[in-house]
C-alpha positions as CSV (number, residue, x, y, z in Angstrom):
1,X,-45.4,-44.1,-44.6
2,X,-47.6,-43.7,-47.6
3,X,-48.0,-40.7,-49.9
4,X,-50.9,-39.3,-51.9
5,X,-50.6,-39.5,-55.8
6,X,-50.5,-36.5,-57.4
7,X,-52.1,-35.0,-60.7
8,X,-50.7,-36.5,-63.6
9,X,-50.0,-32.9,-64.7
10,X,-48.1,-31.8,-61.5
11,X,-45.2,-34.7,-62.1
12,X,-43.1,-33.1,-65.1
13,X,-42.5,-30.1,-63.3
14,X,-40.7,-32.3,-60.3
15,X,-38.7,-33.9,-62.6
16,X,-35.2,-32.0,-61.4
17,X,-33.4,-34.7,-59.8
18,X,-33.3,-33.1,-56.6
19,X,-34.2,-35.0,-53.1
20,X,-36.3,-33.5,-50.7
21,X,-37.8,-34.9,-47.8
22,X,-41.3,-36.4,-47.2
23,X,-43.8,-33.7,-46.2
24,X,-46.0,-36.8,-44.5
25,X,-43.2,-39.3,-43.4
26,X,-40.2,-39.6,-41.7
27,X,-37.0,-40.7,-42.1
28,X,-37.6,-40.2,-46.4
29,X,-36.9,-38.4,-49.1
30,X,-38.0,-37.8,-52.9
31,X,-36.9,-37.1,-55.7
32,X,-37.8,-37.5,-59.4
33,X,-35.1,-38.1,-62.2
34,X,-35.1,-35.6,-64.9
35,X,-35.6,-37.0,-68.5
36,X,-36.1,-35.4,-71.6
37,X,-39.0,-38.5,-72.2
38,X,-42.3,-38.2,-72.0
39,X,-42.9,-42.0,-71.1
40,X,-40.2,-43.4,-68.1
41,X,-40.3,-47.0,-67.4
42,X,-38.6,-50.4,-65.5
43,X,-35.9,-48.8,-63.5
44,X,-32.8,-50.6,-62.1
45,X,-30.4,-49.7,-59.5
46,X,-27.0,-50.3,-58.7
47,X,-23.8,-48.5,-56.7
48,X,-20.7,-48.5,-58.8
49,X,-17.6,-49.2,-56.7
50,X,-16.4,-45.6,-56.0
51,X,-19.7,-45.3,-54.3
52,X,-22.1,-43.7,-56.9
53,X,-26.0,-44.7,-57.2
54,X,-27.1,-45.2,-60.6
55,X,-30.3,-45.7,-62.2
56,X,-30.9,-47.2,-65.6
57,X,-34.5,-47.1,-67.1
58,X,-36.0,-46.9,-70.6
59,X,-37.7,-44.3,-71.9
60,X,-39.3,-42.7,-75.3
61,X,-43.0,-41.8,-76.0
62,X,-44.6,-45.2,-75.4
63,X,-43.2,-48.6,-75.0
64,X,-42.9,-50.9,-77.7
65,X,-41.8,-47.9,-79.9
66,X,-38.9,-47.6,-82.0
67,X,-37.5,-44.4,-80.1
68,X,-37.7,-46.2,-76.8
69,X,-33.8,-46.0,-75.3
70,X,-31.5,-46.7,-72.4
71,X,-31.1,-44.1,-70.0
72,X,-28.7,-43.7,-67.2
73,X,-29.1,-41.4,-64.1
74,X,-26.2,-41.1,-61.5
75,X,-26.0,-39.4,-57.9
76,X,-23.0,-38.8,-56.7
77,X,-21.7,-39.4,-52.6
78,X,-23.2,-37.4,-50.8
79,X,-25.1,-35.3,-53.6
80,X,-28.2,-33.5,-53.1
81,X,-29.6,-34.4,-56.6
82,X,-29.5,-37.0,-59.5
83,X,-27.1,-36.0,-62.6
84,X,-28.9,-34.9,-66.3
85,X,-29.8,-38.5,-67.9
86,X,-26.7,-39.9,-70.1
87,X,-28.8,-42.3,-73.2
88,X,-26.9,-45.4,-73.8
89,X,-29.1,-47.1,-76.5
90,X,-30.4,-45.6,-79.9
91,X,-31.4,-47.8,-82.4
92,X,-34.2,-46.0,-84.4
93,X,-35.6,-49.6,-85.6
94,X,-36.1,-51.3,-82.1
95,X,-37.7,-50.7,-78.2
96,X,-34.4,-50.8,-75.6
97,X,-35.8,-51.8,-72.9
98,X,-35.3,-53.2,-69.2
99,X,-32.0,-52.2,-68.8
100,X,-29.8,-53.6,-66.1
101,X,-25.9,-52.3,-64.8
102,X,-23.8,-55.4,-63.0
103,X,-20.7,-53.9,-61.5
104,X,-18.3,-57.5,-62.4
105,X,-15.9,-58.8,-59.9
106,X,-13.1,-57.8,-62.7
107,X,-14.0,-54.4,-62.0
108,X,-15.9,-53.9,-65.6
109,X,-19.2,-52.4,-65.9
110,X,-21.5,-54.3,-67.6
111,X,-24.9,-53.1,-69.5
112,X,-27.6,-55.2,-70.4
113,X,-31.2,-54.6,-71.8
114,X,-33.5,-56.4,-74.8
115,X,-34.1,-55.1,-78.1
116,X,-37.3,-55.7,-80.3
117,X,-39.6,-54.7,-83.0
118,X,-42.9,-52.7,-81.9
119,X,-44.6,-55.4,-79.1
120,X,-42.8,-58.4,-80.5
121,X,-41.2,-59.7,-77.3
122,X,-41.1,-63.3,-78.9
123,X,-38.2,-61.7,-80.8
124,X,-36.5,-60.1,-78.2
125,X,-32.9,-60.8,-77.8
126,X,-30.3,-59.3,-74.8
127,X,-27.7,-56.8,-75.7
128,X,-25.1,-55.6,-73.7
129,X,-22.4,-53.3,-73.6
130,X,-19.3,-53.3,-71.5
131,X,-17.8,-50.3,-69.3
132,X,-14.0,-50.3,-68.3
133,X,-13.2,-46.6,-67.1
134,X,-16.1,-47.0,-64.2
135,X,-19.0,-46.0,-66.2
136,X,-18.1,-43.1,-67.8
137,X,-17.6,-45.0,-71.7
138,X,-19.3,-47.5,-72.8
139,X,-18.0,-50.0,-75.6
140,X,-20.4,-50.5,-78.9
141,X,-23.8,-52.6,-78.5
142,X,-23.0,-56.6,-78.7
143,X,-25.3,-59.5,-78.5
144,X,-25.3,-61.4,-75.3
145,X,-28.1,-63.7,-76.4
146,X,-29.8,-64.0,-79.7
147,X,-32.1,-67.1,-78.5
148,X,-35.5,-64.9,-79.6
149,X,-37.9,-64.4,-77.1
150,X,-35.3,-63.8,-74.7
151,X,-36.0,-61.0,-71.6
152,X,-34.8,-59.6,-69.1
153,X,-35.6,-57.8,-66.1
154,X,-33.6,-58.3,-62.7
155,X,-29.7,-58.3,-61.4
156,X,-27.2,-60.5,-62.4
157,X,-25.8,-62.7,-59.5
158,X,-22.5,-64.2,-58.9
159,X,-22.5,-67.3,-56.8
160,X,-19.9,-68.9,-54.5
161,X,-18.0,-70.8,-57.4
162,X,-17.8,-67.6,-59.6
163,X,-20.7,-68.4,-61.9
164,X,-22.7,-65.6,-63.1
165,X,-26.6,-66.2,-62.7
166,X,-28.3,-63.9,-65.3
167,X,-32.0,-64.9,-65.0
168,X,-34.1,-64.5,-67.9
169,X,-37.9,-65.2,-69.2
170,X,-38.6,-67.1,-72.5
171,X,-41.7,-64.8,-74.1
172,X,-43.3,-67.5,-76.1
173,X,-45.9,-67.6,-79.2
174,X,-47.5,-70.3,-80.7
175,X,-48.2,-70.2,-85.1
176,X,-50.7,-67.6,-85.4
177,X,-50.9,-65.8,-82.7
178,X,-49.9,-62.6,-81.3
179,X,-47.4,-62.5,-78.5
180,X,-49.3,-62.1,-75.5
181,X,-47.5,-63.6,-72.1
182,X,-49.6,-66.7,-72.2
183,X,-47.0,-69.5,-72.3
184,X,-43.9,-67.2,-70.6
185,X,-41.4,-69.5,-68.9
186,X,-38.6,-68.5,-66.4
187,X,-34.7,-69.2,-67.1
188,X,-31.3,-68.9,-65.9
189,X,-28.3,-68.0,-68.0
190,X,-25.5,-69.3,-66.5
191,X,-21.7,-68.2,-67.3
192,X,-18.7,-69.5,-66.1
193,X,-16.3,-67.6,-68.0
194,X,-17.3,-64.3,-66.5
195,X,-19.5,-63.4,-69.6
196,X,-17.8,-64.7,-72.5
197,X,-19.9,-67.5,-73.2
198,X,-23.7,-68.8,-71.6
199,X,-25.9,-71.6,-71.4
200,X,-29.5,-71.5,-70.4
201,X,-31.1,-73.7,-68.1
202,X,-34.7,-73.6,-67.8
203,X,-36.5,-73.6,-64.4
204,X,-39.1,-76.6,-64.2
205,X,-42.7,-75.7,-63.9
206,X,-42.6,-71.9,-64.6
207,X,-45.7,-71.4,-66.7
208,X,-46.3,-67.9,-66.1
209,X,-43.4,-67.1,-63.7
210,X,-41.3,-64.4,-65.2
211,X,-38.7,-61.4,-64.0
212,X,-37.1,-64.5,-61.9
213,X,-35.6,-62.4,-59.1
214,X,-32.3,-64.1,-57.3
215,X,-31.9,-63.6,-54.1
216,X,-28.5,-65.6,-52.3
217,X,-28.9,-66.7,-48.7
218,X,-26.0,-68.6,-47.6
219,X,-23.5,-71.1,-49.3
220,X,-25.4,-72.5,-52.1
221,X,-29.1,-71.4,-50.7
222,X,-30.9,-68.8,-53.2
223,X,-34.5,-68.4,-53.4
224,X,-36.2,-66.4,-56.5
225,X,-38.8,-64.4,-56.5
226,X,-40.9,-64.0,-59.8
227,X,-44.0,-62.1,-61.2
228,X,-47.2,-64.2,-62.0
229,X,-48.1,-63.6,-65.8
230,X,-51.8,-65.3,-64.5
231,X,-52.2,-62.0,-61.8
232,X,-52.7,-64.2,-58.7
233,X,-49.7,-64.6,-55.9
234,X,-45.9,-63.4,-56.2
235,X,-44.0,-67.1,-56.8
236,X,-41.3,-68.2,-54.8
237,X,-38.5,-71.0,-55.5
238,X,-35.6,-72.5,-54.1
239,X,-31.8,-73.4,-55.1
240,X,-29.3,-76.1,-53.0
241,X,-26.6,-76.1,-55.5
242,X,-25.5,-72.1,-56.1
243,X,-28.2,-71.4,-58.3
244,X,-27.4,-73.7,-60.9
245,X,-31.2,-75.7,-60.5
246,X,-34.3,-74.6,-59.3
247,X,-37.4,-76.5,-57.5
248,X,-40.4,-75.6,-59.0
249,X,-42.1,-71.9,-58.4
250,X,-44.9,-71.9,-56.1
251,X,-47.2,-69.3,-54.6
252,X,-46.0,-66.9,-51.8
253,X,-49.2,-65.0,-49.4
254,X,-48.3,-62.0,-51.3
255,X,-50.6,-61.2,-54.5
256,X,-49.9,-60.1,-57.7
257,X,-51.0,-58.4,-60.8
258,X,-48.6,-59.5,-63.8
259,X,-46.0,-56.4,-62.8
260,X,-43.0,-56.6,-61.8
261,X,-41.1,-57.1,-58.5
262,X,-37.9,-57.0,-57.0
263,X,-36.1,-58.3,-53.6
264,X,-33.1,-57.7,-51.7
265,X,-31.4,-59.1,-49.0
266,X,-30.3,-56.9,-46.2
267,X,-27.7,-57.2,-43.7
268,X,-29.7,-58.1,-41.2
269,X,-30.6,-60.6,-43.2
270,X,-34.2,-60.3,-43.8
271,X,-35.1,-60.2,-47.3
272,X,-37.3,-57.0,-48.3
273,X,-39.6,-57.0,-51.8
274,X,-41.2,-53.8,-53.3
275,X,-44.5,-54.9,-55.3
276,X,-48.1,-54.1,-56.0
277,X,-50.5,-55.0,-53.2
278,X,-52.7,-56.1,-55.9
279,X,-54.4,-59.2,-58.0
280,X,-56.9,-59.7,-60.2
281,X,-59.3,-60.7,-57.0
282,X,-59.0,-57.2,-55.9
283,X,-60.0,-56.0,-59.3
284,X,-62.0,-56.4,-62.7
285,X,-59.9,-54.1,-64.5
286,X,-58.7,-55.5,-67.8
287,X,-56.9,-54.8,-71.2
288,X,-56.5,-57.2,-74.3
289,X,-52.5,-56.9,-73.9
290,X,-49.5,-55.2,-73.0
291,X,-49.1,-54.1,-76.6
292,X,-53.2,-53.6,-77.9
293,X,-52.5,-49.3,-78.4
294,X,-49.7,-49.8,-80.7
295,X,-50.9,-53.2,-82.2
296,X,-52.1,-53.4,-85.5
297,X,-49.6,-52.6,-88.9
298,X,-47.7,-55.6,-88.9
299,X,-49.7,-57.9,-87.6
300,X,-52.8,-57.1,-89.0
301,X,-53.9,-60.6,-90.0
302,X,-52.8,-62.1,-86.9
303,X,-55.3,-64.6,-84.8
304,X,-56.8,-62.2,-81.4
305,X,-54.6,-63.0,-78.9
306,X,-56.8,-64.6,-76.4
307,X,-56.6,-67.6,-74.0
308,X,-56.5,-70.9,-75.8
309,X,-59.7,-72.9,-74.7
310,X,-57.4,-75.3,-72.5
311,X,-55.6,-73.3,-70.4
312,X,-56.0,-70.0,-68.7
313,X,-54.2,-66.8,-70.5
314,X,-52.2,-64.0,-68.9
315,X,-54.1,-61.3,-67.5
316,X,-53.2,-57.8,-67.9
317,X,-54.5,-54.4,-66.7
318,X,-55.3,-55.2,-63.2
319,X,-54.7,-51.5,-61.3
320,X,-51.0,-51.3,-60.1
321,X,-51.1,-49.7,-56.9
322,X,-50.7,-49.7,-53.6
323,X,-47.0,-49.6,-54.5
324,X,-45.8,-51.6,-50.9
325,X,-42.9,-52.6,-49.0
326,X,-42.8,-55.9,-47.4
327,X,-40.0,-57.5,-45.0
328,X,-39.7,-61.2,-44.3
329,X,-37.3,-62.7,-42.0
330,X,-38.1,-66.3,-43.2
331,X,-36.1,-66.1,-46.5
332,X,-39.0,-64.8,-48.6
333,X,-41.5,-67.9,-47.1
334,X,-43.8,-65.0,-45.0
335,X,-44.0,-61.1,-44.8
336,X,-45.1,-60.2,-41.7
337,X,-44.1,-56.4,-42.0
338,X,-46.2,-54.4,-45.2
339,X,-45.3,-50.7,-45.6
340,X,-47.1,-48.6,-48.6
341,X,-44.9,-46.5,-50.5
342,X,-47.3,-45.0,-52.8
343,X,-51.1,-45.0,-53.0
344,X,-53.6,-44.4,-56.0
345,X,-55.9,-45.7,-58.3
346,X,-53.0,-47.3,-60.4
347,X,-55.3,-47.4,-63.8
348,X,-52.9,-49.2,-66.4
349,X,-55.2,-49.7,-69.1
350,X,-53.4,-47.4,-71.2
351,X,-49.4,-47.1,-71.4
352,X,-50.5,-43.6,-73.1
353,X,-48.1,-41.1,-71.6
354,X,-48.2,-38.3,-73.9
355,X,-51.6,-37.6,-72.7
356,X,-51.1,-38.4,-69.1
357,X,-53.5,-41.5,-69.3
358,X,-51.5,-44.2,-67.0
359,X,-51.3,-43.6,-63.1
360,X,-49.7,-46.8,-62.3
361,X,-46.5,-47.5,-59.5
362,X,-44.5,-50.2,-60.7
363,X,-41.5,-52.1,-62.0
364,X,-39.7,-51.9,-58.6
365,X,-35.5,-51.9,-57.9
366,X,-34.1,-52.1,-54.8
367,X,-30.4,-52.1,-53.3
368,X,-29.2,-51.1,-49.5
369,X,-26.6,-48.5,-49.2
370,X,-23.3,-49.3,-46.9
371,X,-24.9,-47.0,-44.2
372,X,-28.1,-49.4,-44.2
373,X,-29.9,-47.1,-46.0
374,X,-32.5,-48.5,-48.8
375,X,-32.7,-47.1,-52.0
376,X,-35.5,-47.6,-54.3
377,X,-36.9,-46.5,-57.7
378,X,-40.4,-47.4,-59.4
379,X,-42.6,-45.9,-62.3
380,X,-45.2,-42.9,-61.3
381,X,-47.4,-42.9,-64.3
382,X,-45.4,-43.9,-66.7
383,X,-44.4,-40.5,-67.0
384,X,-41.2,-40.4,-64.4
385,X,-38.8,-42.4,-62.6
386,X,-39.5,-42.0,-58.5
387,X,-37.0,-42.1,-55.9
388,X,-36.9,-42.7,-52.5
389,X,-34.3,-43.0,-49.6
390,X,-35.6,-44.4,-46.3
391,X,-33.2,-44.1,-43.6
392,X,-31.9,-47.2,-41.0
393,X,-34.0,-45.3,-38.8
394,X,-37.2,-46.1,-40.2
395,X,-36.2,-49.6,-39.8
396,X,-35.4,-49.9,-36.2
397,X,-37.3,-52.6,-34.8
């Protein structure tokens, strides 16, 4: 079910919104959201309750920048194309970025996404802003936490008992030194007063586990899925009690590069992850950080930001591609089903969009429609947001 990548100059023109189907599979379509942005990044999905798929992503000329924003991208029931983007961040000062919706059992629409300074992720906080007319207005930006450092990346849950599960990462630094995903920890913000106030609990022994991904089995039974800020294996852990504490992460059989991932579970209750069939075993491809092409004014005097000598560092630029599709029927222990949704060379050692230097898949989100069908949206090249509908069909075992 794979595609060929295109030519980073062919993808712009594609950029209408409309779906069309696969020329080489079936049982899929395509389609890739218009922007005005030359640099698209971390899509989210989510279906509002009247029906409507919407994506949020960030976008600007590179990230880390000041005039990266919030976007928002709807398609209608039963449209044949994705609606002009709406922006729904714009602070000149700060990068907007990883932007989540959560439809809330009141009914409210809820927006989330960080806010920083150039690559400062250690002084990240989480903003939000609140819908209650279905999505169409939006009330002013708020602080949802200040704690600095303080990311975000995957769906808020609501458990059994009512408690919202947002789960975060902590980005740490240490005096001296440069931000650089070294000492990243996973958390969950947990409120029981539908929104109005939180407390963080950290997850125990989640050095390097980050975009902590819930996914709810049955009763209190969740496992989390989370990207590996060391590039080896996508981490798995376990909740008895609704979410509230987690065991420890520990390696699944599927690799991974430092990118992101994201799980859902279906209604046939197997749990299916989009991610990169990748790890730094597959490649030697490397880049100093996330952040080392706009690095430089305000930090000038800063320590490199390289591995202390007692402990391994996070590993960045590892290729991100194959962009894959794994099923496990297991909760999330094995995937014994691998589909690849997008194939290339995946060269990230440049976030340079403006002159079509990244040709990575990533930052996955997946949801399934009422009809079975699953949706998801990734990152091609940095440059666009990518869609794809596969039908039940595809699935039928």
């Amino acid at each position: 079910m794979t595609t060929t990548a295109l030519d980073p100059a062919e993808v712009p023109a594609l950029m209408t919104g409309r779906l069309a189907p696969s020329d080489s599979v079936a049982d899929r379509a395509d389609a890739y959201l218009p922007s005005p942005c030359v640099q698209n990044h971390a899509a989210n999905l989510a279906f509002l309750a009247d029906g409507t798929l919407t994506c949020v992503w960030f976008g600007g000329t590179m990230e880390g920048m000041g005039d990266i924003s919030v976007y928002m991208s709807r398609l209608l029931p039963g449209a044949a194309a994705w609606s002009k983007p709406e922006k729904l961040s714009d602070d000149p000062l700060r990068s907007e970025q990883n932007p989540l919706l959560f439809q809330s059992p009141d009914g409210t629409i809820w927006l989330l996404y960080t806010s920083q300074t150039s690559g400062n992720q250690d002084g990240a906080v989480v903003k939000k802003r609140v819908s209650t007319d279905g999505g169409l207005t939006f009330s002013a930006p708020d602080i949802l936490c200040e704690i600095p450092g303080t990311f975000i990346r995957q769906p808020l849950v609501v458990n059994g008992d009512g408690a919202w599960l947002l789960p975060v990462f902590r980005c740490l630094s240490e005096a001296g030194r440069r931000w650089t995903g070294d000492i990243d920890r996973a958390a969950v913000l947990v409120s029981k007063d539908r929104g109005s106030s939180w407390d963080m609990a950290e997850v125990p022994g989640s050095l390097g586990a980050v975009h902590m991904n819930i996914v709810p089995l049955s009763g209190g039974d969740m496992v989390a899925f989370y990207r590996n800020r060391f590039a080896t294996q996508v981490l798995r852990s376990h909740s008895d009690d609704g979410g509230l504490t987690w065991s420890a992460p520990e390696p699944t059989e599927l690799p991974n590069n430092n990118s992101s991932i994201q799980a859902a579970r279906l209604n046939d209750r197997r749990i299916a992850m989009v991610y990169n069939h990748s790890n730094a075993q597959t490649s030697d491809a490397r880049r100093h950080s996330l952040y080392d092409e706009i690095e430089g004014s305000e930090d000038a005097g800063a320590i490199p930001a390289t591995a202390v000598a007692d402990r391994k560092g996070a590993v960045w630029g590892v290729p991100r591609a194959p962009l894959s599709l794994a099923m496990s029927s297991d909760g999330g222990r094995t995937f014994a089903v691998r589909f690849d949704l997008d194939t290339g060379d995946g060269h990230c050692l440049s976030n340079n969009s403006t002159d079509m230097l990244n040709r990575e898949f990533s930052y996955p989100s997946i949801v399934e429609g009422p009809d079975g069908a699953l949706h998801i949206a990734y990152t091609y090249f940095r440059r666009a947001i990518k869609y794809v509908r596969l039908e039940p069909s595809f699935f039928k075992e």
